[in-house]
C-alpha positions as CSV (number, residue, x, y, z in Angstrom):
1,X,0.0,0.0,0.0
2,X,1.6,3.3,-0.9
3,X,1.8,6.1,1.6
4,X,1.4,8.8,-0.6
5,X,0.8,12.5,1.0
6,X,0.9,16.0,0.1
7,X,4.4,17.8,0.2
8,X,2.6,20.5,2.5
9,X,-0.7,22.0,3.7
10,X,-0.9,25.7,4.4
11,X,-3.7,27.0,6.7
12,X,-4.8,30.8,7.1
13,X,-4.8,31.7,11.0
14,X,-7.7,34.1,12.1
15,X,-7.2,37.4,14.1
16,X,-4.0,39.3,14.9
17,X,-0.6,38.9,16.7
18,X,1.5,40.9,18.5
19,X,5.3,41.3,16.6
20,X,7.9,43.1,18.4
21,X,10.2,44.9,15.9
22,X,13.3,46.3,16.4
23,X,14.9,49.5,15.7
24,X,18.3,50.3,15.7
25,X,19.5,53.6,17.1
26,X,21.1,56.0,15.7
27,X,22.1,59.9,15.9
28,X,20.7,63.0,14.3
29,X,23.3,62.3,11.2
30,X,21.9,58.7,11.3
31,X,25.0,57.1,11.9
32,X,24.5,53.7,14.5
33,X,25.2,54.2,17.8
34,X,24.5,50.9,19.1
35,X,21.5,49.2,20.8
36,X,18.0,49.0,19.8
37,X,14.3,50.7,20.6
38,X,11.9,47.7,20.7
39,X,8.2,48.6,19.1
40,X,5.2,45.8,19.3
41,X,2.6,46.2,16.1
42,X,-0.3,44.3,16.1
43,X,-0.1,42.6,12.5
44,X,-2.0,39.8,10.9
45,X,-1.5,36.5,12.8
46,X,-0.4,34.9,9.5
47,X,-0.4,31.1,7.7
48,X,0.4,27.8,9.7
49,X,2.5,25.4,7.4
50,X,2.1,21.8,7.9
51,X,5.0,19.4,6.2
52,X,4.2,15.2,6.5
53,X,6.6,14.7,8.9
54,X,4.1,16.6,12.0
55,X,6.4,20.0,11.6
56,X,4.6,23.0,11.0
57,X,5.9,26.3,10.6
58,X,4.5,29.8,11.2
59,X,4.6,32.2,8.3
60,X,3.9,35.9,8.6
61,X,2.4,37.4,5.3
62,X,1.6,36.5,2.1
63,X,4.5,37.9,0.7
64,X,6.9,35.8,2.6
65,X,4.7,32.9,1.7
66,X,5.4,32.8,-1.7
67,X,9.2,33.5,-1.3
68,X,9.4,30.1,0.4
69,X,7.5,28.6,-2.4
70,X,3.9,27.8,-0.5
71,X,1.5,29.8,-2.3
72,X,0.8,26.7,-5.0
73,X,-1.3,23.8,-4.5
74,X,1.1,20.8,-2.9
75,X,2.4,17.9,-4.9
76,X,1.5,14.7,-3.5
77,X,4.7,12.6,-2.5
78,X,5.1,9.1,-1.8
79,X,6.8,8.8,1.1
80,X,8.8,5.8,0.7
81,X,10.4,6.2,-2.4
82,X,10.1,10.6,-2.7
83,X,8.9,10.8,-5.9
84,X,5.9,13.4,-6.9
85,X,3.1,10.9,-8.2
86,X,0.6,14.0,-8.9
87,X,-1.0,17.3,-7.1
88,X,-2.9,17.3,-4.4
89,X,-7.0,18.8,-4.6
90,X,-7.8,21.5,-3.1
91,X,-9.4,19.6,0.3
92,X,-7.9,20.4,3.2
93,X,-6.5,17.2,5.2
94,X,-7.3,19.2,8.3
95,X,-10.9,19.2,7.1
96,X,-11.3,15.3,6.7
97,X,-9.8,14.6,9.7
98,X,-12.3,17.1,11.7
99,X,-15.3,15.2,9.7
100,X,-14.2,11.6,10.3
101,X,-13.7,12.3,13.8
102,X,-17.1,13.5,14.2
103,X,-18.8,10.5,12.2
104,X,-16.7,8.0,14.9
105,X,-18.2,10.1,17.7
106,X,-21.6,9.8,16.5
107,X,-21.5,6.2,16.0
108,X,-19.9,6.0,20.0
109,X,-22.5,7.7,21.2
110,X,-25.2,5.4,19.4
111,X,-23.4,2.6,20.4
112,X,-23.6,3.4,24.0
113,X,-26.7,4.3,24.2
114,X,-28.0,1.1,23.0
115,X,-25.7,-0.5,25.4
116,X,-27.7,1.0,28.5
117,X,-31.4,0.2,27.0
């Protein structure tokens, strides 16, 4: 049986996040005099990266998404031998999980209650 899965899954996270940037000091001609002023910006809370492996990764922005390559659909992988045997849909993996979960607690909950009549 293969055990083929997508390279990556990339998941938009909701709200906002705190970032503290820092700012190097300088004088009035601008030239460094060593040390940094810390600012924090509220800025969006960014995209969760999931790899096979259980890794994940948080990535800021949009922008920086697509520099590391993550803003196409994922090739699936099969992950014995490495080689790209097509892409993957656009279904989340995330989102089956979730739903086949729910179906096995449904059917527990039958099941137990036709245990107790």
């Amino acid at each position: 049986m293969a055990n083929i899965k997508p390279r990556f899954e990339v998941h938009k996270l909701d709200g906002k996040r705190t970032r503290r940037i820092c700012i190097p000091r300088v004088d009035e001609e601008g030239k460094p005099l060593g040390g940094f002023d810390y600012e924090d910006k509220e800025v969006d809370a960014g995209y969760m990266v999931y790899v096979p492996s259980g890794a994940s990764i948080r990535v800021r922005d949009e922008a920086h998404l697509k520099e590391l390559g993550f803003h196409v659909d994922a090739e699936l992988v099969d992950m014995d031998s490495g080689d790209v045997v097509g892409k993957a849909g656009h279904g989340s993996l995330r989102s089956k999980s979730e739903q086949l979960n729910n179906r096995s607690r449904k059917q527990q909950k039958g099941v137990s209650s036709s245990l107790e009549a």
